[in-house]
N, C-alpha and C positions, 0 to 999 in steps of 0.2 A: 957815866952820865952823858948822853945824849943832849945838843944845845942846836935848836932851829930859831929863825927869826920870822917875824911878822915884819917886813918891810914896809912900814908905811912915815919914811921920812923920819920927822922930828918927832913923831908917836909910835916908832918902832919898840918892839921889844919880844924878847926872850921866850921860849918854850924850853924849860929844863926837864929832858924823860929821863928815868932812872929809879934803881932802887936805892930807898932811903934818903930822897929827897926833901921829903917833912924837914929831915934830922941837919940837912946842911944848909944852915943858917946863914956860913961864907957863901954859898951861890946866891939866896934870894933877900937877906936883911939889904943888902945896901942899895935895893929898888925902894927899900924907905925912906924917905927925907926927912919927913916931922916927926916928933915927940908921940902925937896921940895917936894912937893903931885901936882898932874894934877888928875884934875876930869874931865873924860869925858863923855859926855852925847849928847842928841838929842835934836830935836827943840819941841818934843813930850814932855817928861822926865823933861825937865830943868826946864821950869818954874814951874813945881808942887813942885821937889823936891831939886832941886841943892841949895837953901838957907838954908834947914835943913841941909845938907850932909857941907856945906862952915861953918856954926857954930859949927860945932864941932869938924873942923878943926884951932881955932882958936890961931894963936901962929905961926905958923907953913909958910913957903912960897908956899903960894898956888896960884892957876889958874886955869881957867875952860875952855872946848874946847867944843864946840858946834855943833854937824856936823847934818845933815840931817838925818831924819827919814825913816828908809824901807832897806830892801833886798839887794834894788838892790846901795845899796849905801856901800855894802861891799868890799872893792875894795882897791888894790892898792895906790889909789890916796890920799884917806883919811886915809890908815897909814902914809903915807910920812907925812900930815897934822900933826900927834899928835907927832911925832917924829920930826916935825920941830918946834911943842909948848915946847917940851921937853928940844930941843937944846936951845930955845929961854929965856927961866925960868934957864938955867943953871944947869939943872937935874943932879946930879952927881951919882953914884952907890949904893948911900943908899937912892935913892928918889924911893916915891912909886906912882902907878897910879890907880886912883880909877874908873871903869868901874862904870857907874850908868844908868843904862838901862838895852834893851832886849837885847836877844840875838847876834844882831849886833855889838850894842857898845862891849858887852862880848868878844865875838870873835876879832872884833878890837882891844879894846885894850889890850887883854892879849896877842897878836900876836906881837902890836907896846913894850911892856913890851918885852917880847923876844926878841927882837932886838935890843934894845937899848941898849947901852955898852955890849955890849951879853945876858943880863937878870936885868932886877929889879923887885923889889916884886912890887903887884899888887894885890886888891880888888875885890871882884866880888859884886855888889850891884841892884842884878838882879831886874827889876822892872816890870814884865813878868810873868806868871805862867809859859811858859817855857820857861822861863829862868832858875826861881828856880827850878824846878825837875829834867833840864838838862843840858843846855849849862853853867850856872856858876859851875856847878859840874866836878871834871878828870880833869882840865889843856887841853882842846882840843881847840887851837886858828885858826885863819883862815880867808883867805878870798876868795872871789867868782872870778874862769876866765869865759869868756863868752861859755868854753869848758864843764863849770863843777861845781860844786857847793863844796866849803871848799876844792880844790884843793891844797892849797897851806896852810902852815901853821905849826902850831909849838905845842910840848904837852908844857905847863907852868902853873905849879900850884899857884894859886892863895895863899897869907897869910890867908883869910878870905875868906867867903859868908854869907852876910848879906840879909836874906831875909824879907822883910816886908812886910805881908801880907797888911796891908792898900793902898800897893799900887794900888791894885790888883781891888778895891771900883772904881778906875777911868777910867779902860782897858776898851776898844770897848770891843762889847760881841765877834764880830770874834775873836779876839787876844785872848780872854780869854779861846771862846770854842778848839779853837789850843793848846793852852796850855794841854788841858784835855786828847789831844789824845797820847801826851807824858805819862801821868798818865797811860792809858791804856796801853801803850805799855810794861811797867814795869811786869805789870800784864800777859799778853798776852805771855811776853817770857820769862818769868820765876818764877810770884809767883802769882798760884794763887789764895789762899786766900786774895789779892789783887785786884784782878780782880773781884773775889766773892764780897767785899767791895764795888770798885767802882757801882756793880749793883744795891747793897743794895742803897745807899745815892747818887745814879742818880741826885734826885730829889734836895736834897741839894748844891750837885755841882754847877747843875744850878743855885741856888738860891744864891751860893757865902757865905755861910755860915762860920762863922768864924773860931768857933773848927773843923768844917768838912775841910776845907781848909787847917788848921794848921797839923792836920793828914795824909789826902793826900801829902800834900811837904813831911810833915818827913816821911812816908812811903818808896816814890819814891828815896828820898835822902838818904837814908840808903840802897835801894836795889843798888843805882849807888855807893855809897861809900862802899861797899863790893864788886863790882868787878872789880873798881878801883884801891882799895888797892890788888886786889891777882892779877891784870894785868893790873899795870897803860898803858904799850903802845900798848894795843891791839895785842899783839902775840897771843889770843886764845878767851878766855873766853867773855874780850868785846866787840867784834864785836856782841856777841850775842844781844846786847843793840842797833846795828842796825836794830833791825826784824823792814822789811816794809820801811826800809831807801833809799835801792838800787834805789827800784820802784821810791820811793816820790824822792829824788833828781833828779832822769832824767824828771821826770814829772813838778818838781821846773824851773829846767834850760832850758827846750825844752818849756814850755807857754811862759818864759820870766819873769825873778827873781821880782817877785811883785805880779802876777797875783794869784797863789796861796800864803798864809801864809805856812809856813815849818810843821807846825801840820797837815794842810790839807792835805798836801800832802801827811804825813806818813800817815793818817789815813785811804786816797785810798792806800796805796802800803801795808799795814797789809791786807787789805781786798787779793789783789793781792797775794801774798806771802800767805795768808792762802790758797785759791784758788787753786794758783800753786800747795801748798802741798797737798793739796786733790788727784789734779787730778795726781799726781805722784806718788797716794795709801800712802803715807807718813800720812796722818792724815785724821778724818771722817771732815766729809761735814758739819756735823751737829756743830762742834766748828769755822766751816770759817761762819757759818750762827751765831752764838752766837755771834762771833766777833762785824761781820757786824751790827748785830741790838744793843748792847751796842755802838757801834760810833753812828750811828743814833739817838738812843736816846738821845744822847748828840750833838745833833745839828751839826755833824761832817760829811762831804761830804764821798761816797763810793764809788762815779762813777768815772770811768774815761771820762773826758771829749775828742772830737778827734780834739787835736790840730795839728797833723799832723800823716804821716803815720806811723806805729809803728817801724818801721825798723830803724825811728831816733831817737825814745826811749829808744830799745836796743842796738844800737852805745853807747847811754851816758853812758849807764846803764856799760857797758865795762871799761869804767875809773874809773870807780866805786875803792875805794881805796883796797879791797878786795878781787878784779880782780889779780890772776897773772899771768904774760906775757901775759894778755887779755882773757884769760880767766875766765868766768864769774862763779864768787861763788857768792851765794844769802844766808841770812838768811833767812831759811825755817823751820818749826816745824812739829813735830809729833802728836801735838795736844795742845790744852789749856794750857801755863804755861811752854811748851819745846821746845823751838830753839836747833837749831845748822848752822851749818855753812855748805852749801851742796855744792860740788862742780862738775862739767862735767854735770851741769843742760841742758839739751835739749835744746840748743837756739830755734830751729824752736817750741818748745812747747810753750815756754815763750813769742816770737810775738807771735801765735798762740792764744795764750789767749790774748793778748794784743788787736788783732785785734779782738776778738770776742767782748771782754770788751768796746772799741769804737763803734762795729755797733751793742751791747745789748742795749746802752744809748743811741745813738740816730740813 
């Protein structure tokens, strides 16, 4: 078992990797203080793993909430759901909520945890590769309006993350190879002897190798819990952990939240975002082509598909969290391993490419 910390003071806490993590109860029960626990999970997740996660809550007043799997099921509606399980079990301020899923459930319920009596601690128990490298990592909760993607939502750090590589043996290969593009992104904006790594053990990645796997998380997990702890709310340094986000959210929410997985879609908007920086003399060609062929080799989409015309992908792209008073700032780099945050980026550039990028692919 592999153990990293999120340093942030008196709300620090734990990253346990490993296989069969679910199952040890001695590493993550005693992040529980109170009686009532809610474990929420999917119609995906539950049946594999919610009987291991309910044993080693034993003792304890527990319940389990089951919502539907996918994207587009982030929503409004299903935090009232875990908040109306919460009022219903009698949840009082020292109960905890245990997230046991991907990144949805994550975002749920560390969102419905926020709100409830204004905050109770809460688990991350990512069952996702990105979930583990990302979304259980920073306290970033949220959910989807039809305007925009994690529009809405709240920072709340989690007591724990509990990652189990085993779980990782039963993911679709899509969900898995999404995952991976999160690993690259780590590498791609800001380390990369990282990035070096993932080209080296390509081949392993695919193959879902175990120590290779257990490396990759804690790598990824240590580069987000470093610039977590120097900027848990994004006033500077972590946006840079957006690179390629901009793109892929408006490309998420203009297909229609489902059509792409959230990895594919960063892994077209890193392509994008390298690109743009090329062509803005910001960085050589030759590292948005290095890019491109590391996601490809990992089975990872680069094209933009044309779902519609590009002028409503730079609408979205403008809500963007980023954007101030609508004005559109992008995480662009200077080349391999350096982001930054660029702003008064050329709109007519950015469709410009956008529209080339749709009548290149088809």
């Amino acid at each position: 078992m592999r153990q990293l910390e999120v340093a942030l003071g008196a709300r620090s806490y734990p990253i346990h990797i490993g296989a069969g993590a679910l199952h040890a109860a001695a590493v993550w029960r005693p992040a529980i203080r109170g009686k009532h626990v809610l474990v929420l999970s999917n119609t995906t997740v539950a049946p594999l793993y919610l009987d291991a996660v309910l044993d080693g809550l034993q003792g304890l007043d527990t319940r389990s909430l089951i919502l539907e799997d996918g994207e587009e099921f982030k929503t409004f509606a299903n935090v009232a759901r875990v908040l109306d399980a919460l009022a219903g079990m009698g949840a009082s301020r020292d109960a905890t909520l245990i997230a046991l899923g991907g990144g949805v459930i994550g975002d749920i319920g560390g969102f419905a945890a926020a709100c409830w009596m204004r905050g109770i601690e809460f688990l991350q128990m990512p069952t996702t590769l990105l979930a583990m490298v990302d979304s259980s990592v920073g306290g970033k909760t949220g959910v989807n309006l039809p305007a925009g993607k994690n529009l809405v939502g709240a920072f709340h750090q989690p007591r724990a993350v509990i990652a189990d590589t085993l779980t990782l043996a039963t993911l679709q290969r899509r969900e898995y190879l999404a995952g991976l593009a999160e690993v690259v992104k780590y590498g791609a904006s800001g380390d990369v002897p990282l990035f070096e790594w993932i080209e080296a053990h390509a081949d392993a990645l695919l193959a879902r190798d175990g120590e290779t796997l257990v490396e990759a998380i804690a790598r990824s997990c240590s580069c987000k819990a470093g610039v977590v702890a120097r900027d848990e709310r994004e006033q500077g340094e972590r946006a840079l952990l957006n690179f390629g986000h901009t793109f892929g959210h408006a490309i998420e929410a203009e297909a229609g939240y489902g059509r792409w997985l959230h990895g594919e879609a960063v892994a077209i908007g890193m392509v994008l975002a390298a690109q743009l920086s090329a062509r803005l003399g910001r960085a050589p060609v030759a590292d948005a082509t290095r890019l491109r062929v590391l996601l490809e080799r990992l089975g990872l989409p680069t094209r933009l598909a044309a779902d519609g015309p590009p002028e409503r992908l730079l609408q979205r792209m403008r809500l963007d969290k980023k954007s101030v008073s609508g004005d559109l700032r992008l995480v662009l780099w200077t080349g391999l391993g350096a982001a930054d945050v660029v702003a008064g980026v050329d709109e007519a550039l950015v469709q410009e490419l956008l529209a080339e990028a749709m009548h290149r692919d088809h």
